[in-house]
C-alpha positions as CSV (number, residue, x, y, z in Angstrom):
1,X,129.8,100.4,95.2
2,X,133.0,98.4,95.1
3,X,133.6,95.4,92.9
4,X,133.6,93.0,95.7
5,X,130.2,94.2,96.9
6,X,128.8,93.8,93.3
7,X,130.1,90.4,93.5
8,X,128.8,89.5,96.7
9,X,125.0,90.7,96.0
10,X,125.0,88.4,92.2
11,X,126.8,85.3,94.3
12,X,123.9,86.3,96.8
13,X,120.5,86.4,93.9
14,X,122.2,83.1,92.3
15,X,122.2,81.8,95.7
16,X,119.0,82.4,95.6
17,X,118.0,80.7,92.3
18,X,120.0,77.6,92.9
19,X,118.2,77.0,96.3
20,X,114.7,77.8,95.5
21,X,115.3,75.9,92.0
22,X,113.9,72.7,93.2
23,X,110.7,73.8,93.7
24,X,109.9,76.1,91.1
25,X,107.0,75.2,88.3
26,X,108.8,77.3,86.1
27,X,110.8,81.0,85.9
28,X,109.1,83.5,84.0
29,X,110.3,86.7,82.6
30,X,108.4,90.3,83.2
31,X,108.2,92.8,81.6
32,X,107.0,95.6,83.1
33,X,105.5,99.1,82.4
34,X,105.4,102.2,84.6
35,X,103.3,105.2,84.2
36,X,103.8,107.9,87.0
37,X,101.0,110.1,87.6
38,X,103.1,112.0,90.7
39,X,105.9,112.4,92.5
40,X,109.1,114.5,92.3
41,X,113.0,114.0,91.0
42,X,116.1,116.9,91.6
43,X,119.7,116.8,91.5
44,X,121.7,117.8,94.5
45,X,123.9,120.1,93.6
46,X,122.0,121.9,90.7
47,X,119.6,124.5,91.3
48,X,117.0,123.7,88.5
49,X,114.8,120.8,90.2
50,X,113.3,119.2,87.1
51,X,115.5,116.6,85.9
52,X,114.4,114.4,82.9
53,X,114.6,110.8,84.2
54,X,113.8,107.5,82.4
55,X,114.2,103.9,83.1
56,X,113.7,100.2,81.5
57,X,113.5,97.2,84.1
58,X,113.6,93.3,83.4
59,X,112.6,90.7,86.2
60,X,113.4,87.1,86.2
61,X,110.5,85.4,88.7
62,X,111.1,82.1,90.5
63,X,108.5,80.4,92.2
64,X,109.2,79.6,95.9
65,X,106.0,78.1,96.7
66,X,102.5,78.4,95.4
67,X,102.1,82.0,96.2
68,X,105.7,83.3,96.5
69,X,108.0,84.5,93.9
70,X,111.5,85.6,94.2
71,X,112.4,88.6,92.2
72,X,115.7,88.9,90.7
73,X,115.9,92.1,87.9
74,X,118.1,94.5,86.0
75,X,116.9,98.1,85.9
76,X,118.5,100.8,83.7
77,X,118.4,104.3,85.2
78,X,119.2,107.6,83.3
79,X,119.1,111.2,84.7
80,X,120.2,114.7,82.9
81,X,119.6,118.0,84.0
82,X,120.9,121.3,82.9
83,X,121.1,125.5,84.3
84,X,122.2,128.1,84.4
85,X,123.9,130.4,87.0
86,X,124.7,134.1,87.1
87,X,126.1,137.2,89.0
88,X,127.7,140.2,88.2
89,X,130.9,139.6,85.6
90,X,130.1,135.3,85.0
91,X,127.6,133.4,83.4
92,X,127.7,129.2,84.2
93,X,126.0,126.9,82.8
94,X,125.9,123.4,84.6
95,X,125.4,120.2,82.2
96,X,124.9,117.0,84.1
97,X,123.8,113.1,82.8
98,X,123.7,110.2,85.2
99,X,123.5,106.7,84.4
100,X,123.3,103.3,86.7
101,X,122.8,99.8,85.8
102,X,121.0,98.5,89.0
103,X,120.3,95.3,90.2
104,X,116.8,94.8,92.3
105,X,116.0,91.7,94.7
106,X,113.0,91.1,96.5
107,X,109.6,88.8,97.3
108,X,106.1,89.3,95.1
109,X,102.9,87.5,97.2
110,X,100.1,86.1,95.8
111,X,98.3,83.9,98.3
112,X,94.9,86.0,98.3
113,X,92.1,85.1,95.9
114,X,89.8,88.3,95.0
115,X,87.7,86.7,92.4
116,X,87.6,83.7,90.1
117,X,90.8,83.7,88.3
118,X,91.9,87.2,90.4
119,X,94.7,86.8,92.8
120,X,95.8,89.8,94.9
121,X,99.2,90.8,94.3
122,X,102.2,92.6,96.8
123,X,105.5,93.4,96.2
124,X,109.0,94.6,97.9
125,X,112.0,95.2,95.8
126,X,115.6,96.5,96.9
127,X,117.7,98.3,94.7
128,X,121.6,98.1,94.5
129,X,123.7,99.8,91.8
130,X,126.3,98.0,90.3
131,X,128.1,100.1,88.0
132,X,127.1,104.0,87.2
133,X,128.7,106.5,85.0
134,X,127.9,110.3,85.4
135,X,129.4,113.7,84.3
136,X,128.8,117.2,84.3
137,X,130.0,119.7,82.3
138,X,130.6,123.0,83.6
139,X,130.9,126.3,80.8
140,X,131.6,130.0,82.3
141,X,131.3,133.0,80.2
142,X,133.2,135.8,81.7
143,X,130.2,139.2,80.8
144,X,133.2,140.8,80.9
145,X,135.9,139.7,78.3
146,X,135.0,137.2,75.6
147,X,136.4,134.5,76.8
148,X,134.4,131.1,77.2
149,X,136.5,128.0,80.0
150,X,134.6,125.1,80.1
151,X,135.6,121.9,82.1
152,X,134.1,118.3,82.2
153,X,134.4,115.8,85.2
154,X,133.4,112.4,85.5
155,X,132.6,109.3,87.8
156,X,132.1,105.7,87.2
157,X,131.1,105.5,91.0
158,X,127.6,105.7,92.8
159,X,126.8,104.9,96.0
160,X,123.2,104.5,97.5
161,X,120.0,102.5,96.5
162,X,116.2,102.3,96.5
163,X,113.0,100.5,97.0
164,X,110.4,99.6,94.8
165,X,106.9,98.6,96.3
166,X,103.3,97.8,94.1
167,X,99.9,96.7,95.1
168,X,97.5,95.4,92.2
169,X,95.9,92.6,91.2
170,X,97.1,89.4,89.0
171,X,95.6,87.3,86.1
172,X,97.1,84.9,83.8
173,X,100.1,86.9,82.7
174,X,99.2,90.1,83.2
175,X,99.8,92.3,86.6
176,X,98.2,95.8,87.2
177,X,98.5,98.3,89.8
178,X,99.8,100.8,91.8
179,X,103.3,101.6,92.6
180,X,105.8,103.7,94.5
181,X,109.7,104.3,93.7
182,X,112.1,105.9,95.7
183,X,115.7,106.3,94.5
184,X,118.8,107.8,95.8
185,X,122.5,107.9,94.1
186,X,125.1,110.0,95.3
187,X,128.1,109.9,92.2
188,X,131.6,110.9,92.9
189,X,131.5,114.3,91.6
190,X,131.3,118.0,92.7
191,X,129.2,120.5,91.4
192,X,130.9,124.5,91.1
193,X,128.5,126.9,92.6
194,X,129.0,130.2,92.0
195,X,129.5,130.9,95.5
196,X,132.7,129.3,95.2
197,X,131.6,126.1,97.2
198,X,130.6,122.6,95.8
199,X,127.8,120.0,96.3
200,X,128.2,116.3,95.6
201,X,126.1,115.2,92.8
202,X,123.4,113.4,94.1
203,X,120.0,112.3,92.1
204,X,117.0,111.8,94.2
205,X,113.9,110.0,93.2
206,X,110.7,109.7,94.1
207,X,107.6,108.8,91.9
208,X,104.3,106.4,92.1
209,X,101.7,105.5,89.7
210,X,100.5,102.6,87.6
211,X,102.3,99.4,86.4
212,X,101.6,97.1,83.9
213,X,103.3,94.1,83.6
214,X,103.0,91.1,81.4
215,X,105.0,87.8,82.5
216,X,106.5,85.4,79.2
Protein backbone atom coordinates (compact mmCIF):
# COMPACT_ATOMS: atom_id res chain seq x y z
CA UNK A 1 0.00 0.00 0.00
CA UNK A 2 1.35 3.49 -0.83
CA UNK A 3 2.25 6.09 1.76
CA UNK A 4 -0.55 8.30 0.80
CA UNK A 5 -3.13 5.57 1.30
CA UNK A 6 -1.65 4.82 4.77
CA UNK A 7 -2.19 8.33 5.45
CA UNK A 8 -5.57 8.57 4.27
CA UNK A 9 -7.03 5.45 6.28
CA UNK A 10 -5.17 7.03 10.04
CA UNK A 11 -6.62 10.77 8.97
CA UNK A 12 -9.76 8.53 8.26
CA UNK A 13 -9.87 6.29 12.11
CA UNK A 14 -8.80 9.80 13.82
CA UNK A 15 -11.69 11.17 11.91
CA UNK A 16 -13.44 8.87 13.50
CA UNK A 17 -12.34 9.44 17.23
CA UNK A 18 -12.60 13.21 16.98
CA UNK A 19 -16.31 12.95 15.84
CA UNK A 20 -17.69 10.27 17.97
CA UNK A 21 -15.54 11.92 20.96
CA UNK A 22 -18.38 13.83 22.34
CA UNK A 23 -20.29 11.22 23.17
CA UNK A 24 -18.15 8.58 24.45
CA UNK A 25 -18.36 7.50 28.37
CA UNK A 26 -14.93 6.61 28.10
CA UNK A 27 -12.26 4.68 25.54
CA UNK A 28 -11.17 1.49 26.67
CA UNK A 29 -8.28 -0.62 25.67
CA UNK A 30 -8.62 -4.62 24.69
CA UNK A 31 -6.79 -6.93 24.74
CA UNK A 32 -7.59 -9.73 23.11
CA UNK A 33 -6.81 -13.54 22.83
CA UNK A 34 -7.28 -15.92 20.01
CA UNK A 35 -7.31 -19.65 20.11
CA UNK A 36 -7.97 -21.36 16.68
CA UNK A 37 -9.40 -24.66 16.77
CA UNK A 38 -9.49 -24.86 12.57
CA UNK A 39 -8.88 -23.45 9.64
CA UNK A 40 -6.05 -23.42 7.04
CA UNK A 41 -2.83 -20.96 6.09
CA UNK A 42 -0.33 -21.58 2.67
CA UNK A 43 1.99 -19.44 0.89
CA UNK A 44 1.51 -18.93 -2.77
CA UNK A 45 4.36 -19.63 -4.41
CA UNK A 46 5.78 -22.42 -2.10
CA UNK A 47 4.84 -25.87 -2.35
CA UNK A 48 4.78 -26.89 1.45
CA UNK A 49 1.21 -25.59 2.70
CA UNK A 50 1.90 -25.36 6.46
CA UNK A 51 3.16 -22.07 7.19
CA UNK A 52 3.81 -21.15 10.92
CA UNK A 53 1.82 -17.99 11.48
CA UNK A 54 1.38 -15.84 14.64
CA UNK A 55 -0.09 -12.60 15.54
CA UNK A 56 -0.61 -9.96 18.56
CA UNK A 57 -3.63 -7.34 18.22
CA UNK A 58 -4.43 -4.19 20.32
CA UNK A 59 -7.99 -2.40 20.02
CA UNK A 60 -8.76 1.12 21.18
CA UNK A 61 -12.83 1.05 21.73
CA UNK A 62 -14.93 4.27 21.58
CA UNK A 63 -18.36 4.39 22.60
CA UNK A 64 -20.79 5.79 19.86
CA UNK A 65 -23.80 5.30 21.71
CA UNK A 66 -25.05 2.93 24.41
CA UNK A 67 -24.54 -0.19 22.40
CA UNK A 68 -22.08 0.82 19.71
CA UNK A 69 -18.36 0.91 19.83
CA UNK A 70 -16.02 1.96 17.17
CA UNK A 71 -12.96 -0.19 16.82
CA UNK A 72 -9.75 1.26 15.91
CA UNK A 73 -6.57 -1.47 16.43
CA UNK A 74 -3.02 -2.46 15.52
CA UNK A 75 -2.43 -6.04 14.66
CA UNK A 76 1.06 -7.61 14.11
CA UNK A 77 1.17 -10.43 11.64
CA UNK A 78 4.19 -12.82 11.02
CA UNK A 79 4.38 -15.76 8.44
CA UNK A 80 7.56 -18.13 7.65
CA UNK A 81 7.63 -21.11 5.73
CA UNK A 82 10.30 -23.27 4.32
CA UNK A 83 10.90 -26.45 1.35
CA UNK A 84 12.49 -27.95 -0.44
CA UNK A 85 12.51 -28.68 -4.22
CA UNK A 86 14.33 -31.32 -6.38
CA UNK A 87 14.94 -32.90 -9.88
CA UNK A 88 17.58 -34.56 -11.46
CA UNK A 89 21.17 -32.52 -11.09
CA UNK A 90 19.51 -29.42 -8.35
CA UNK A 91 18.46 -29.40 -5.00
CA UNK A 92 16.48 -25.81 -3.80
CA UNK A 93 15.54 -24.96 -0.86
CA UNK A 94 13.00 -22.07 -0.51
CA UNK A 95 13.24 -19.93 2.92
CA UNK A 96 10.47 -17.28 3.20
CA UNK A 97 9.38 -14.84 6.46
CA UNK A 98 6.59 -12.29 6.12
CA UNK A 99 5.78 -9.63 8.33
CA UNK A 100 2.78 -6.74 8.27
CA UNK A 101 1.89 -4.17 10.73
CA UNK A 102 -1.92 -3.90 10.02
CA UNK A 103 -4.32 -1.46 11.01
CA UNK A 104 -8.12 -2.84 11.65
CA UNK A 105 -11.38 -0.51 11.73
CA UNK A 106 -14.77 -1.53 12.32
CA UNK A 107 -18.18 -1.51 14.61
CA UNK A 108 -18.76 -4.06 17.83
CA UNK A 109 -22.83 -4.18 18.93
CA UNK A 110 -24.08 -4.72 22.02
CA UNK A 111 -27.72 -3.68 22.23
CA UNK A 112 -29.09 -7.36 23.13
CA UNK A 113 -29.52 -8.37 26.69
CA UNK A 114 -29.21 -12.35 27.15
CA UNK A 115 -29.29 -12.38 30.87
CA UNK A 116 -28.80 -10.14 33.92
CA UNK A 117 -25.53 -8.60 33.54
CA UNK A 118 -25.04 -10.64 29.88
CA UNK A 119 -25.13 -8.58 26.84
CA UNK A 120 -24.87 -10.21 23.34
CA UNK A 121 -21.89 -9.23 21.51
CA UNK A 122 -21.14 -8.82 17.27
CA UNK A 123 -18.45 -7.70 15.58
CA UNK A 124 -16.91 -6.57 11.92
CA UNK A 125 -13.43 -5.56 11.49
CA UNK A 126 -11.49 -4.56 8.20
CA UNK A 127 -8.01 -5.06 7.85
CA UNK A 128 -5.45 -2.72 5.89
CA UNK A 129 -1.69 -3.12 5.96
CA UNK A 130 0.36 -0.34 6.46
CA UNK A 131 3.81 -1.30 6.14
CA UNK A 132 5.10 -5.11 5.54
CA UNK A 133 8.52 -6.45 5.12
CA UNK A 134 9.02 -10.02 3.62
CA UNK A 135 12.01 -12.11 2.08
CA UNK A 136 12.83 -15.25 0.83
CA UNK A 137 15.86 -16.89 0.60
CA UNK A 138 16.45 -19.15 -2.17
CA UNK A 139 19.77 -21.91 -1.81
CA UNK A 140 20.48 -24.43 -4.89
CA UNK A 141 22.82 -27.27 -4.57
CA UNK A 142 23.97 -28.43 -7.92
CA UNK A 143 23.89 -32.97 -7.05
CA UNK A 144 26.27 -32.65 -9.52
CA UNK A 145 29.37 -30.46 -8.70
CA UNK A 146 29.81 -29.09 -5.18
CA UNK A 147 28.89 -25.95 -5.54
CA UNK A 148 26.21 -24.23 -3.25
CA UNK A 149 24.44 -20.22 -5.07
CA UNK A 150 22.20 -18.93 -2.78
CA UNK A 151 20.29 -15.55 -3.31
CA UNK A 152 17.98 -13.47 -1.01
CA UNK A 153 15.22 -10.99 -2.23
CA UNK A 154 13.24 -8.68 -0.38
CA UNK A 155 10.01 -6.36 -0.20
CA UNK A 156 8.80 -3.72 2.10
CA UNK A 157 5.46 -3.78 0.03
CA UNK A 158 2.18 -5.79 0.55
CA UNK A 159 -0.90 -5.32 -0.93
CA UNK A 160 -4.29 -6.85 0.13
CA UNK A 161 -6.33 -7.06 3.39
CA UNK A 162 -8.76 -9.05 5.61
CA UNK A 163 -11.76 -9.24 7.77
CA UNK A 164 -12.15 -10.17 11.17
CA UNK A 165 -15.82 -11.15 12.44
CA UNK A 166 -16.75 -12.71 16.33
CA UNK A 167 -20.00 -13.62 17.98
CA UNK A 168 -19.95 -14.19 21.89
CA UNK A 169 -21.25 -12.79 24.72
CA UNK A 170 -20.12 -9.65 27.04
CA UNK A 171 -19.76 -9.05 30.84
CA UNK A 172 -18.09 -6.41 32.76
CA UNK A 173 -14.67 -6.47 31.00
CA UNK A 174 -14.50 -9.61 29.72
CA UNK A 175 -15.67 -10.75 26.01
CA UNK A 176 -15.91 -14.54 24.87
CA UNK A 177 -16.61 -16.19 21.72
CA UNK A 178 -16.30 -17.34 18.56
CA UNK A 179 -14.45 -15.96 15.71
CA UNK A 180 -13.38 -16.19 12.05
CA UNK A 181 -10.19 -14.53 10.31
CA UNK A 182 -9.53 -14.36 6.86
CA UNK A 183 -6.28 -12.79 5.51
CA UNK A 184 -4.72 -12.18 2.27
CA UNK A 185 -1.20 -10.32 1.40
CA UNK A 186 0.35 -10.54 -1.79
CA UNK A 187 4.32 -9.04 -1.19
CA UNK A 188 6.38 -7.87 -4.02
CA UNK A 189 8.43 -10.81 -4.58
CA UNK A 190 8.82 -13.87 -6.85
CA UNK A 191 9.27 -17.20 -5.87
CA UNK A 192 11.98 -19.57 -8.28
CA UNK A 193 10.30 -22.78 -9.20
CA UNK A 194 12.23 -25.25 -10.46
CA UNK A 195 10.33 -25.24 -13.53
CA UNK A 196 11.96 -22.22 -14.35
CA UNK A 197 8.77 -20.02 -13.82
CA UNK A 198 7.84 -17.76 -10.67
CA UNK A 199 4.83 -17.16 -8.37
CA UNK A 200 4.29 -13.96 -6.44
CA UNK A 201 4.51 -14.41 -2.88
CA UNK A 202 1.31 -14.34 -1.56
CA UNK A 203 0.16 -15.52 2.23
CA UNK A 204 -3.34 -16.58 2.62
CA UNK A 205 -5.21 -16.91 5.75
CA UNK A 206 -7.98 -18.40 7.03
CA UNK A 207 -8.65 -19.59 10.62
CA UNK A 208 -11.75 -19.38 13.36
CA UNK A 209 -12.04 -20.37 16.91
CA UNK A 210 -12.32 -18.75 20.36
CA UNK A 211 -11.51 -15.21 21.64
CA UNK A 212 -10.95 -13.93 24.85
CA UNK A 213 -10.77 -10.59 25.43
CA UNK A 214 -10.48 -8.41 28.50
CA UNK A 215 -11.21 -4.50 28.11
CA UNK A 216 -8.77 -2.01 30.66
Amino acid sequence: MKNSQSWKCLLFILGCFLGFASTAEAVGVRLQFLIPVGGSAEVNGFNEEDPQTSGLGLSLLLPATESLRIVAGYNYFAASIEETQDNQTLNRRNDGAFYAHILEAGVEYTGIQLFTDYELLLGLTARIPMSADGSVKTTDTDKTNPTVDSTKLKSTKAVGGGVFANIGVSRGRWDVGIYYQGTSLEYEIEVPQLSGEAEKANVMLTEYGISVGYRF
